[in-house]
N, C-alpha and C positions, 0 to 999 in steps of 0.2 A: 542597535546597540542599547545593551539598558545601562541605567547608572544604579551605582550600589546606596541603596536606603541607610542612611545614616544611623538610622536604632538601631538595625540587629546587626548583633556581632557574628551572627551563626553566616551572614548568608553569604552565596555561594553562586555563581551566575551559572545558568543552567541553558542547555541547549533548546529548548523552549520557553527559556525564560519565564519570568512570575507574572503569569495573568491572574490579574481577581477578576473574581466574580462579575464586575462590575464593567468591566474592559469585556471580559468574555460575552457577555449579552448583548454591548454595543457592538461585538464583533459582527453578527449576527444580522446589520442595518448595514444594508447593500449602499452604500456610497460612497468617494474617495477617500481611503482613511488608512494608518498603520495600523497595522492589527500583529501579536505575535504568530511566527510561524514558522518554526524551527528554525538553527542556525543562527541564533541570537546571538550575540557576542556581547561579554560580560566589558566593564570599563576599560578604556587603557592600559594597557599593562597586564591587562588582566590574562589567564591560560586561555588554551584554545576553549569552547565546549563544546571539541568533537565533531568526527564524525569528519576527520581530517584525507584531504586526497596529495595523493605527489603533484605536483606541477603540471606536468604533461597530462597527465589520466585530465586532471581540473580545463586545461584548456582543451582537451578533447571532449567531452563532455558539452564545453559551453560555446562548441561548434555547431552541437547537430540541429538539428533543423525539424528528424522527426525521431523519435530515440522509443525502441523495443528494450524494455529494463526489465530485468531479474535480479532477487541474489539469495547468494548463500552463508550464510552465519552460521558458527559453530557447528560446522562440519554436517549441517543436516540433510543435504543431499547429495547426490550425485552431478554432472554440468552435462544436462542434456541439448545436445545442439540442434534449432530448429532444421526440421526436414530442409535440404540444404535445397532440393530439386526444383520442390514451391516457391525458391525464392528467386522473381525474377533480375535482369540484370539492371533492371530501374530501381528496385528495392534495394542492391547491393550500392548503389553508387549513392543514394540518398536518404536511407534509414541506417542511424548506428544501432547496433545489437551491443549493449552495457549490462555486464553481467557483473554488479559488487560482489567481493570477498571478503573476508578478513583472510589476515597470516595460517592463521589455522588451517582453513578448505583449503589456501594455495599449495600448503604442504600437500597437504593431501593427494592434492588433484597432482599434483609432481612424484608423488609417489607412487601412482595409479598411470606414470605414463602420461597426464595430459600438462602437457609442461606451454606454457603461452611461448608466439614466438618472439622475435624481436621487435616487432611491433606493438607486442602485449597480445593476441589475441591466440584464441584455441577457436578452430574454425571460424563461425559467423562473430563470434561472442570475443566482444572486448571485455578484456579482465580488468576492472579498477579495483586495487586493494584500497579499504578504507582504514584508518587508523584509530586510535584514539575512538573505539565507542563511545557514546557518549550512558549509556545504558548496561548494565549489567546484563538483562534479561536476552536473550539474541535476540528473539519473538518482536520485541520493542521496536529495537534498533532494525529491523527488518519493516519496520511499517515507515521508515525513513523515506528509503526508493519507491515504496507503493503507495504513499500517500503525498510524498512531496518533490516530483517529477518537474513541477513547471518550477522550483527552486534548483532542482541539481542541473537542472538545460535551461537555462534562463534565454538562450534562442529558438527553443523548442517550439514548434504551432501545434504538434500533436505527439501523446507518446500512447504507447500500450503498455500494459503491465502485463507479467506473466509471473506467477506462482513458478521456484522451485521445480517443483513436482508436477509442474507441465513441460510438454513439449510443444512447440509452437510448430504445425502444420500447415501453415498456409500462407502466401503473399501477406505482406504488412499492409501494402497500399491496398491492397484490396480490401482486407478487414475494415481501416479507416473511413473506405469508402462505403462498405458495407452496412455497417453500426453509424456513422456518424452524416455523411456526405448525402446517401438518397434523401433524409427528412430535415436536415438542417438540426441535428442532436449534438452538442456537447460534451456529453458526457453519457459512456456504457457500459451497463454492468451487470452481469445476470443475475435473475434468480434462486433463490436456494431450491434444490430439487426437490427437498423434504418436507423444510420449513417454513411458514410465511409469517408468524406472529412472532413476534420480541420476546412472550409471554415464554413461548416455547424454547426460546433459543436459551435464554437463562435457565429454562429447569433442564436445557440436555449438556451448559456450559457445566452444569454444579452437578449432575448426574455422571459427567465423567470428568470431572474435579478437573477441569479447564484452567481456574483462577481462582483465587480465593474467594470464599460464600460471601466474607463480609462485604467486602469492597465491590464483589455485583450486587450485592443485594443495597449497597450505598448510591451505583450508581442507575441501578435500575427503580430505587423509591425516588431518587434527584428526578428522573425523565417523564416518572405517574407525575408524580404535581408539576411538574411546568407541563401536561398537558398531552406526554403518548398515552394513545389508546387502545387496546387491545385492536389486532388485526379483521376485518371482518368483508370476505370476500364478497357476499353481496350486495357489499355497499356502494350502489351507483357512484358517487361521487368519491370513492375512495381514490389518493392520490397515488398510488403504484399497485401495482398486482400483485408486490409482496411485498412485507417489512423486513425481510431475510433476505439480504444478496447473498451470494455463493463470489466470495470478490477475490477469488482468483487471478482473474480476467477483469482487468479495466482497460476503458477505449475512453482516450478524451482528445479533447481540441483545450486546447489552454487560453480557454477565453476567461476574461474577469470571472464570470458568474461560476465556471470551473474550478477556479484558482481558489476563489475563495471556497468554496463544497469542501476544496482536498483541505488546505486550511483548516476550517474550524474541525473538520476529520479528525483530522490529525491532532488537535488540540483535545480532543478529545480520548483519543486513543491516550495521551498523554496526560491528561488528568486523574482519569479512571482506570480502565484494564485497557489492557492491549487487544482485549477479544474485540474486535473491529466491528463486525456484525451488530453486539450490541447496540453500536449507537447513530448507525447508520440512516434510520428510519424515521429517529428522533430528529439530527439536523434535519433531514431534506422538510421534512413539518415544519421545522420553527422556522428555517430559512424561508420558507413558503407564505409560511403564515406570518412573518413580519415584514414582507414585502410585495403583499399582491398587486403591485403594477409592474414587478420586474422576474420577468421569467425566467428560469432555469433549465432549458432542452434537455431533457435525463431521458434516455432509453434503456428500460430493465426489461432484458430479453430474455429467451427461454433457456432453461440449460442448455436445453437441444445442442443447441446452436453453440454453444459455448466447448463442447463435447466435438462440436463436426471440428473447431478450428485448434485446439489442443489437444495432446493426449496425454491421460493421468499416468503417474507412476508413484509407489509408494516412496517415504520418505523413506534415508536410509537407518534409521532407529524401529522404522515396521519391517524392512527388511529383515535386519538382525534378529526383529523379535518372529517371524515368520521361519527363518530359516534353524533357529531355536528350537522351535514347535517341530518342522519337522523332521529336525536333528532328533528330539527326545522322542515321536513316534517311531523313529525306524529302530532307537535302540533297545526302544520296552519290547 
């Protein structure tokens, strides 16, 4: 909970509350400590800041134990249910499948036929409608469930992420044990199939107008002087294979040294752009680089591999724009 700063008349308690600069850096020093990280609550009395659940949904949530999370904001996909066949009956009685919505998709999906049942759920996927965004942007509000998982399951040991516009193919337990369980890893998250420098990811964000120029180019000159440096594969001691995840797909264990990764993440996301990519490569360095006696298990694996356990499908605004396309060939 923050307290409201006595000068300013403007302010306004915010869902990631007001970190300076100065908090933000100590954030960053691995020892017991509050640090912000969403769901801040403004003073007494004060309104929610979002990002509000019904009762049930909240104490289903702060049951599971190992929690498969997706969602859908502003109507931008379809609710693809993992291959149902994959999933064994150990996985069903001990992984929840949490699919966030807002009001909007649930129309949607009730208008298409996929109406939750009385339990709330449409097949595997339990539907929690969220309330109260706390973000305009959906994009934003969508890095909620993907970067702050060990806050919405606060009993969770382990969760997986899944993008929207996958399909999730395969055992849960398995993946877990896969990505995290054979090496004692943490935290995992592939690589970009394309991309591996920062450099590049910011000329392809502003090449297909991703987010505004200024504000990447704000916070990609903020991350040159504290110290990213262009990517350079063969460089023995270089600390990942790539500075570009493809973070569709994340696999974690909600260990401290996790919680906090998704944290300052997430603070980050929330300070600057929501393009996630961008700032990825920067923490896991400064994290690194201000704590070398304290390790962080990160496994960034191949897309490959990312590709064998989900399958893509276009969102539903490439659909329309595809099925546009070729609407207007068949009728020229």
């Amino acid at each position: 909970m923050e307290e409201r700063p006595n000068v300013d008349e403007q302010w306004e308690p915010r869902f990631a509350g007001h970190q300076s600069l100065q908090e933000r850096e100590e954030s960053f020093l691995v020892h017991d400590q509050k640090i912000n990280c969403g769901f801040v609550k403004g003073p007494e009395g004060s309104p929610s800041t979002g990002f509000d659940l019904a009762e049930d949904d909240a104490n289903y949530v702060s049951r599971c134990h190992i929690a498969v999370i997706s969602c859908i904001f502003g109507n931008s996909d379809r609710l693809r249910s993992p291959t149902s066949k994959m999933v064994t009956r150990l996985s069903r009685k001990n992984v929840c499948f949490v699919m966030f919505v807002d009001e909007v998709t649930l129309q949607t999906l009730s208008s298409e036929g996929q109406i939750p049942d009385r339990a709330g759920f449409i097949g595997l996927w339990k539907i929690v409608v969220v309330k109260n965004q706390p973000y305009t942007d959906m994009r934003r509000v969508g890095k909620i469930p993907k970067l702050l998982p060990h806050r919405l399951f606060p009993s969770a040991r382990y969760s997986i992420w899944l993008d929207s516009k996958l399909r999730f193919q395969l055992d849960p337990l398995l993946v877990l044990e896969y990505f995290l369980g054979r090496k004692g890893h943490e935290y995992a998250i592939s690589n970009h199939y394309d991309r591996h420098c920062v450099w590049e990811e910011v000329a392809q964000n502003k090449r297909l107008n991703k987010y505004n120029h200024t504000v990447i180019d704000q916070q990609f000159t903020f991350y040159q002087a504290d110290g990213l440096k262009r990517f350079n594969a063969s460089d023995p001691n270089k600390l990942l294979p790539s500075n570009v995840p493809e973070g569709s797909l994340i696999v974690r264990a909600h260990t401290p040294m996790s919680n906090l990764f998704s944290c300052l993440w997430f603070n980050e996301v929330d300070r600057f752009t929501p393009r996630d990519q961008l700032s990825f490569a920067y923490i896991y360095q400064k994290l690194r680089r201000m704590n070398p006696g304290k390790p962080f298990y990160l496994n960034m694996f191949k897309d490959c591999e990312r590709r064998a356990i989900a399958k893509l499908f276009r969102h539903r605004s490439d659909e329309r724009r595809n099925n546009s396309h070729k609407h207007q060939e068949s009728t020229e």
